[in-house]
C-alpha positions in Angstrom: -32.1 1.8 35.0 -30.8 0.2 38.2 -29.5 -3.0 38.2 -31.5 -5.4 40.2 -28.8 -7.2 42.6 -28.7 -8.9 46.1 -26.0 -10.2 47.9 -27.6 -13.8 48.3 -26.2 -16.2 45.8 -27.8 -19.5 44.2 -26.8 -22.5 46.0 -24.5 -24.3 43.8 -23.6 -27.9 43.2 -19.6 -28.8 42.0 -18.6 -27.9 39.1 -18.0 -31.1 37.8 -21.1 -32.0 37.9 -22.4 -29.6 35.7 -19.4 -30.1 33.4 -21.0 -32.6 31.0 -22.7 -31.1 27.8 -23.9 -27.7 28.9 -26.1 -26.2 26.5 -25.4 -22.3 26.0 -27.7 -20.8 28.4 -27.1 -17.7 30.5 -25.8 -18.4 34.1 -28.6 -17.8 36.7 -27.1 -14.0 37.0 -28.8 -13.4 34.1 -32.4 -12.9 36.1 -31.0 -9.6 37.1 -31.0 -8.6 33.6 -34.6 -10.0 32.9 -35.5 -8.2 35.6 -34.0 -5.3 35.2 -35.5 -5.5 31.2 -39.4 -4.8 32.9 -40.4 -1.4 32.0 -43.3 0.1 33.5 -43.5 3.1 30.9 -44.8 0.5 28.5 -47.1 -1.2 31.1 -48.4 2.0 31.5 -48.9 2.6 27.7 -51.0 -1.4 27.8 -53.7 -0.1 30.4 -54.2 2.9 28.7 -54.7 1.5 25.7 -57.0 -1.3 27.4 -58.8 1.4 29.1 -59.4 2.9 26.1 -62.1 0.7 25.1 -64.4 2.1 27.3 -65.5 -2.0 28.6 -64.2 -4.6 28.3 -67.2 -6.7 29.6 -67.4 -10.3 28.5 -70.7 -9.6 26.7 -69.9 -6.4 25.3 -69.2 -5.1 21.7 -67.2 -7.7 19.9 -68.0 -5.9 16.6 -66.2 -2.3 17.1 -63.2 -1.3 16.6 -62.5 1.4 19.4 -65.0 0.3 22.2 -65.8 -3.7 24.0 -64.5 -6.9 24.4 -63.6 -7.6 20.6 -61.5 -4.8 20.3 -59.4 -5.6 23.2 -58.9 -8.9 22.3 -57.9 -7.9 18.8 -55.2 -5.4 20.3 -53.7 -8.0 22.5 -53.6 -9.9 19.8 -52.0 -7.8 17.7 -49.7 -6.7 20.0 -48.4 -10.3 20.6 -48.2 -10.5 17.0 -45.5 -7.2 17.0 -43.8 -9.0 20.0 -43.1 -12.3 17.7 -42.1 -10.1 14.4 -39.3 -8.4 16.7 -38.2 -11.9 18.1 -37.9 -13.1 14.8 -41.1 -15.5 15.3 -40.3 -17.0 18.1 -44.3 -16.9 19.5 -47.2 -18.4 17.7 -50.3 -16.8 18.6 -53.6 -18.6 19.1 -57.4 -17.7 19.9 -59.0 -20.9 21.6 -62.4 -20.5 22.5 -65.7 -21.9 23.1 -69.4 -21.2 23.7 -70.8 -21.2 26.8 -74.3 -20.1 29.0 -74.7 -19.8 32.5 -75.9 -17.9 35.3 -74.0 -14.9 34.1 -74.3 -15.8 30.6 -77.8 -16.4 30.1 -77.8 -16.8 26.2 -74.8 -18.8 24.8 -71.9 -16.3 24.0 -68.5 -17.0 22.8 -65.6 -16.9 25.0 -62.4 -16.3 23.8 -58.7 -16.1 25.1 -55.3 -15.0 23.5 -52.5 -16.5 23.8 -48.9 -16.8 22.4 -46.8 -19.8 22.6 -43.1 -19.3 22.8 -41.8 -23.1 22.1 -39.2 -24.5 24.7 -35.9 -25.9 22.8 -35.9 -29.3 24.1 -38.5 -30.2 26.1 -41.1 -28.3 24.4 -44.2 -30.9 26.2 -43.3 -28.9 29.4 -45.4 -25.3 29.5 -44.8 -22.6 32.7 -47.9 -20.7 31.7 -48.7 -16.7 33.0 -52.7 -15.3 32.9 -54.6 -12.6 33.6 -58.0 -11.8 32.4 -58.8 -9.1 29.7 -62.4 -8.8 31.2 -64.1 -6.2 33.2 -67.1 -5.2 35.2 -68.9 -2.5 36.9 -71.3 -2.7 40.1 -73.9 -5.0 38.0 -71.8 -7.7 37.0 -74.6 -8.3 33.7 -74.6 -4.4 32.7 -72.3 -4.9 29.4 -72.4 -1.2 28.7 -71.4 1.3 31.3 -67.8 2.1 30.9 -65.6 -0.3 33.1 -61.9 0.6 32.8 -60.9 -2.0 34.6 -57.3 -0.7 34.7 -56.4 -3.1 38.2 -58.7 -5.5 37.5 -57.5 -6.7 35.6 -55.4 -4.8 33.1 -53.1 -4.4 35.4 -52.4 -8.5 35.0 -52.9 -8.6 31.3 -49.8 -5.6 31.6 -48.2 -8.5 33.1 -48.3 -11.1 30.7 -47.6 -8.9 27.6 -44.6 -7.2 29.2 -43.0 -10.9 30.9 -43.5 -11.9 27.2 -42.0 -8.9 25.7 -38.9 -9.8 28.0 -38.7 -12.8 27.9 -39.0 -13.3 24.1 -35.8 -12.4 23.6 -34.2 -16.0 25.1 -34.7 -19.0 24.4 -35.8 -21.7 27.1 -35.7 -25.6 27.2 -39.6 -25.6 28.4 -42.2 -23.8 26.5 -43.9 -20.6 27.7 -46.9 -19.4 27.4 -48.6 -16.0 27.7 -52.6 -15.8 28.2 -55.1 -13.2 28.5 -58.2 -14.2 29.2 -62.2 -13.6 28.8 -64.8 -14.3 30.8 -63.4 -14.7 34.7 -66.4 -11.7 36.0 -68.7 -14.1 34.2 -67.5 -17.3 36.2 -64.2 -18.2 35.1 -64.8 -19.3 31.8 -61.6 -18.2 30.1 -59.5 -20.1 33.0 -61.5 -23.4 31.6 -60.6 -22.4 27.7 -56.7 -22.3 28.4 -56.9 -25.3 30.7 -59.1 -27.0 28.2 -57.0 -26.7 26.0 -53.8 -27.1 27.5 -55.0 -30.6 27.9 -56.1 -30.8 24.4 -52.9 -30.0 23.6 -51.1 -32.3 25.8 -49.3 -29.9 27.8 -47.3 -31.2 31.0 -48.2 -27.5 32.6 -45.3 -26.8 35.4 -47.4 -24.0 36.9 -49.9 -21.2 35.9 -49.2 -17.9 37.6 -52.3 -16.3 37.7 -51.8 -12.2 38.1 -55.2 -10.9 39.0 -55.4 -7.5 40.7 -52.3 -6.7 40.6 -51.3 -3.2 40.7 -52.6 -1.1 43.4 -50.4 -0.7 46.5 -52.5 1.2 48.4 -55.1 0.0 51.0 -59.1 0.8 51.6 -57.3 2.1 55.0 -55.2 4.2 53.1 -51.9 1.9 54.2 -49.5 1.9 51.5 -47.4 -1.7 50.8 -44.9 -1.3 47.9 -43.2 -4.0 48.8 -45.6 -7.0 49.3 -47.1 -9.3 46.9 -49.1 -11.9 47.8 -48.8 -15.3 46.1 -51.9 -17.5 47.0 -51.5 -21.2 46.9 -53.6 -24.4 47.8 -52.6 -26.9 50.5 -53.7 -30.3 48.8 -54.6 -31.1 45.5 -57.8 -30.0 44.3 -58.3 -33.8 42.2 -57.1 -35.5 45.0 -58.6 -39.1 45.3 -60.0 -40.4 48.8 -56.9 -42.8 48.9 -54.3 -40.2 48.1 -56.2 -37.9 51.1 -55.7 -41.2 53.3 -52.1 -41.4 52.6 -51.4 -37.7 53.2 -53.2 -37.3 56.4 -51.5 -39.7 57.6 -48.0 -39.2 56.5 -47.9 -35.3 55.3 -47.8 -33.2 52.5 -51.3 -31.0 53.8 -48.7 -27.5 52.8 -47.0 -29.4 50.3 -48.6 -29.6 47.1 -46.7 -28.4 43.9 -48.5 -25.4 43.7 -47.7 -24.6 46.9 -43.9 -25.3 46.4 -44.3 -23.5 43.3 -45.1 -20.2 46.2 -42.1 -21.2 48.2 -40.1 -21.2 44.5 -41.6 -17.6 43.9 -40.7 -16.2 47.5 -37.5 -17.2 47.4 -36.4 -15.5 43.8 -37.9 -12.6 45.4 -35.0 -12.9 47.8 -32.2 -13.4 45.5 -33.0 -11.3 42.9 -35.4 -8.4 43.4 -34.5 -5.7 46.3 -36.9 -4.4 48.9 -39.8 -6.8 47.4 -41.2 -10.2 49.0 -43.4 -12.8 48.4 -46.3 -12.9 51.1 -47.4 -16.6 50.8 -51.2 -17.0 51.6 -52.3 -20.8 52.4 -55.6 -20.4 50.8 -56.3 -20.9 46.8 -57.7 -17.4 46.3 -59.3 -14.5 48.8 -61.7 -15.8 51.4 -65.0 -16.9 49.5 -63.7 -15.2 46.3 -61.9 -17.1 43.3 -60.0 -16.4 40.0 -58.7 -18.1 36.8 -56.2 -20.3 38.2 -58.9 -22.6 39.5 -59.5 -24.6 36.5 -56.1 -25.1 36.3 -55.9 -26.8 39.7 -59.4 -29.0 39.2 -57.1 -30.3 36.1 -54.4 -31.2 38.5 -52.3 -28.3 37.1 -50.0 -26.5 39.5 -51.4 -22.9 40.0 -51.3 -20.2 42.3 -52.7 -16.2 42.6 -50.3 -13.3 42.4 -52.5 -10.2 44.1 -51.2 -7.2 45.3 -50.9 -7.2 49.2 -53.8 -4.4 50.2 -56.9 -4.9 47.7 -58.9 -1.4 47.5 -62.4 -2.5 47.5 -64.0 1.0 46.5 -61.9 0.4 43.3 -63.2 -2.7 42.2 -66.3 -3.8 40.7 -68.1 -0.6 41.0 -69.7 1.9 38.9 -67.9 5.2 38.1 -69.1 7.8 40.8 -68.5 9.6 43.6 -70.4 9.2 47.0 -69.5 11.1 50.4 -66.6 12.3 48.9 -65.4 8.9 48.5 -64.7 8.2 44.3 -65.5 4.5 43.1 -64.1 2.8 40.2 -61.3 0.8 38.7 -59.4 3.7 36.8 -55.7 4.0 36.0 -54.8 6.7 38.4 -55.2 3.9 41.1 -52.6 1.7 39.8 -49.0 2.2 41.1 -46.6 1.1 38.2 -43.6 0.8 40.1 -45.3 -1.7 42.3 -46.8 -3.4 38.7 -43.5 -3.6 37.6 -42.5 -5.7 40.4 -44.9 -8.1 40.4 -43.9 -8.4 36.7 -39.9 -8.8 37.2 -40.9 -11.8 40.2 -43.0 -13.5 37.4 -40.6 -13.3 34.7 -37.6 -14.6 36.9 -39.9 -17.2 38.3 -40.9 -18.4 34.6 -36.9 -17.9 33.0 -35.6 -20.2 36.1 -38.4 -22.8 35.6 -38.0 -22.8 31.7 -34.0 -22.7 32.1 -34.1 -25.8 34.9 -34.8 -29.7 34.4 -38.4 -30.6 34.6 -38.9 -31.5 38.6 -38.0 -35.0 39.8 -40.3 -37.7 39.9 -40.7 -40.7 41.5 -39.7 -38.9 44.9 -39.8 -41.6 48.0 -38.0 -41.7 51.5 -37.4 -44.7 54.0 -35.5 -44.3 57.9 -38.3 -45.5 59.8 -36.7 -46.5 63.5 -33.3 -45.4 62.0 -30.9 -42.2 62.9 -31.3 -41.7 59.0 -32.9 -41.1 56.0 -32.7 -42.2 52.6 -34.5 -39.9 50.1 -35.1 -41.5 46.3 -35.8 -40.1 43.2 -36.3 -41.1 39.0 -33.5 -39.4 37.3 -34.6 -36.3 34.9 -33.3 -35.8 31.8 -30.9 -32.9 31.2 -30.1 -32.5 34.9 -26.8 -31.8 36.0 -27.5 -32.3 39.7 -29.8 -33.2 42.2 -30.7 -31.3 45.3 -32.3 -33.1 48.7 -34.1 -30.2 50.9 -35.8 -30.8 54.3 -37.3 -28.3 56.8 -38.8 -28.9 60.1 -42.4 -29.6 59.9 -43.9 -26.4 61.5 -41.0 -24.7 58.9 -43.0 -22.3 56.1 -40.0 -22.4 53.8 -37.0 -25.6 53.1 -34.6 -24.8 55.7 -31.5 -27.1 54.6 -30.0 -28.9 51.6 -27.3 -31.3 50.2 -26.6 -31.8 47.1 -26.3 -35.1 44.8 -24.9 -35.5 41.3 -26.3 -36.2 37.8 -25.8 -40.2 37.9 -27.5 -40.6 41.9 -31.1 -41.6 42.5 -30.5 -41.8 46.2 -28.9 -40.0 49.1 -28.6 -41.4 52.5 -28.7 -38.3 55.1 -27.0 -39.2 57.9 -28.3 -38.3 61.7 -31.1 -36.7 59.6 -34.4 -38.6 61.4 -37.1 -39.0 59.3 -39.5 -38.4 61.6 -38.8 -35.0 62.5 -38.8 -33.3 58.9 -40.1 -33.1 55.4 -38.1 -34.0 52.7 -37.9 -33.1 48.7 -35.8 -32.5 45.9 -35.2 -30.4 43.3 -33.5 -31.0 39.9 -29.9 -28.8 38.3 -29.4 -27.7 35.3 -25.7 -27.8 33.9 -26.2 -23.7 34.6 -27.7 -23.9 38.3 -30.8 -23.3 37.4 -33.1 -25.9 39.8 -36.4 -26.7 39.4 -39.3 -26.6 42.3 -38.9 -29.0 45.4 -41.0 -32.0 44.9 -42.7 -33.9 48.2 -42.9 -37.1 48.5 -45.7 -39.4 46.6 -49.1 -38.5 44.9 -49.5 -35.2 47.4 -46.7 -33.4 46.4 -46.0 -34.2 42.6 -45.6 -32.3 39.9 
């Protein structure tokens, strides 16, 4: 396989600052292995067999075997299972659930998700979590028998998560990570609410859900063909923001800077470092105009989330009923999905959740000062385990941090001189001894982690 390599380097810090106690972790070059490691022969194999069982529909079949919801969730599970035997048990595997009814559930059902836990080294609280959703519907979104292959939406996602875990399972991280498929999200995004449910539950400080939903066609309903486009859909302000903390913000900033959408930014720029030919689109919306998926539960928690969805959606593939009208065929089936394209979606969210697991959590505490002054101070809480600290600003109109300087492991603070304050936005990012950083953080409650 080729090897996946750019000419743009990391931005590194001195070397004596990442001198002290360095844990034996890969350098950051290693991302070109993880993604060269995605193989979409056996992402291929995981919609087939998910195709297989005919639908997948949150209230079909839970009984069979070979055909409905039960049996998928029983393969994934077992396949997760196989995944953890090869990595010498390195992923627990749960089934969290719980009952729910609802305008698409009209008579209380069971919802259930599976997921496998792959426990970080030393700061184990701290959980980069991918999802997609198992799930799938035809034109009637309550007809729980037609077939529904669902092979983009969402298989294509749940290929995702089992292949980044397949990868990935054979490191070990200082954060935890976790691997979910989901139930429930054509129903109203009730398996979303079980994992961030219990994420809470189980105290998790969650660094950022990547939600892959619909995420492996690459041709249009125009017939335009993007192979090298992903779109990574992020909110603007906190979805629990208070009234006081909107206040603040609108006042002083931070309306395209909450984590989830630096957790975008982090995404688009490992695109450009490590994966040829292939870019991050960032969308400033939290899904598709008046539509919605599973990372939303995640962000009314005051989780970091975003949507990964491929760049042209093909509507006459999606939530329809297998047929042909006007020469025109409808339905979600595997021929439509282009695995080389699946396959890098995959690679961008297994380097995104390899840096984040390898790097310090992100800084806290983040506050700047220069007000009538030809410079800034930026402040930060120290983080345990980082090596070095890096201040970021961009100009205000800027989609993506522009500049940088970089602090070491014992600063708080760094003045920028002839820097204004008033003309930028400012955050930081943490080192690891390896020069693996964390997401920039913004300033106060709008942009923190």
């Amino acid at each position: 396989m080729i090897r996946w390599f750019t000419v743009a380097l990391l931005c590194t810090v001195s070397s004596a600052a990442f001198a002290k106690n360095a844990p034996a972790i890969p350098k950051p070059d290693v991302l070109f292995d993880i993604a060269d490691a995605v193989d979409p022969v056996q992402q291929r194999d995981t919609i087939s067999t998910l195709v297989g069982f005919g639908t997948r529909h949150t209230l079909s079949d839970t009984q069979s075997d070979t055909r409905g919801i039960g049996a998928a969730r029983r393969w994934v599970k077992q396949r997760f299972e196989t995944i953890g035997k090869d990595c010498g048990g390195c992923l627990q595997v749960v089934t969290p659930s719980q009952t729910f009814t609802g305008k698409r559930i009209p008579q209380p059902a069971e919802v259930m998700d599976v997921v496998a836990i792959q426990r970080g080294t030393t700061d184990p609280d701290r959980v980069i979590v991918i999802t997609g959703h198992m799930d799938s519907r035809v034109t009637d979104v309550m007809n729980t028998t037609s077939d529904a292959p669902g092979a983009n939406d969402d298989a294509s996602g749940v290929s995702a998560v089992i292949e980044t875990a397949r990868v990935l399972s054979k490191y070990r991280f200082r954060a935890t990570l976790v691997y979910a498929a989901l139930s429930g999200e054509e129903q109203g995004l009730y398996g979303g609410k079980v994992i961030a449910d219990y994420a809470q539950a189980q105290g998790w400080k969650v660094e950022a859900d990547l939600n892959n939903d619909i995420v492996g066609n690459s041709e249009g309903l125009d017939g335009t063909r993007e192979t090298t486009v992903v779109r990574v859909f992020s909110e603007g302000t906190k979805s629990n923001e208070t009234l006081d903390e909107a206040k603040y913000r609108r006042y002083h900033g931070g309306e395209v800077d909450s984590p989830s959408r630096n957790v975008a930014r982090y995404m688009a720029d490992l695109a450009e470092r490590y994966l040829p030919n292939f870019h991050v689109r960032m969308v400033y919306r939290t899904d598709r105009y008046g539509r919605g998926g599973d990372q939303v539960p995640f962000l009314q928690k005051g989780y970091p989330a975003v949507r990964v969805t491929e760049s042209h959606e093909n509507y006459t593939r999606q939530h329809q009923d297998l047929r042909t009208e006007n020469g025109i065929r409808y339905g979600d089936t595997i021929d439509g999905v282009d695995f080389l394209y699946l396959a890098n979606v995959t690679r961008l969210n297994a380097i995104t959740m390899a840096q984040m697991a390898w790097a310090p959590a992100p800084p806290s505490g983040i506050d700047i000062a220069g007000a009538v002054s030809d410079d800034t101070t930026v402040k930060w809480t120290a983080v345990p385990g980082a090596a070095a600290y890096r201040v970021w600003w961009r100009d205000t109109t800027a989609p993506q941090w522009q500049y940088h300087r970089d602090a070491g492991a014992d600063d708080t603070q760094l003045v920028l001189k002839h820097v204004v304050i008033d003309d930028y936005f400012f955050g930081v990012s943490s080192v690891s001894p390896e020069g693996y950083a964390s997401p920039v953080v913004f300033p106060g409650v709008a942009g923190s982690f």
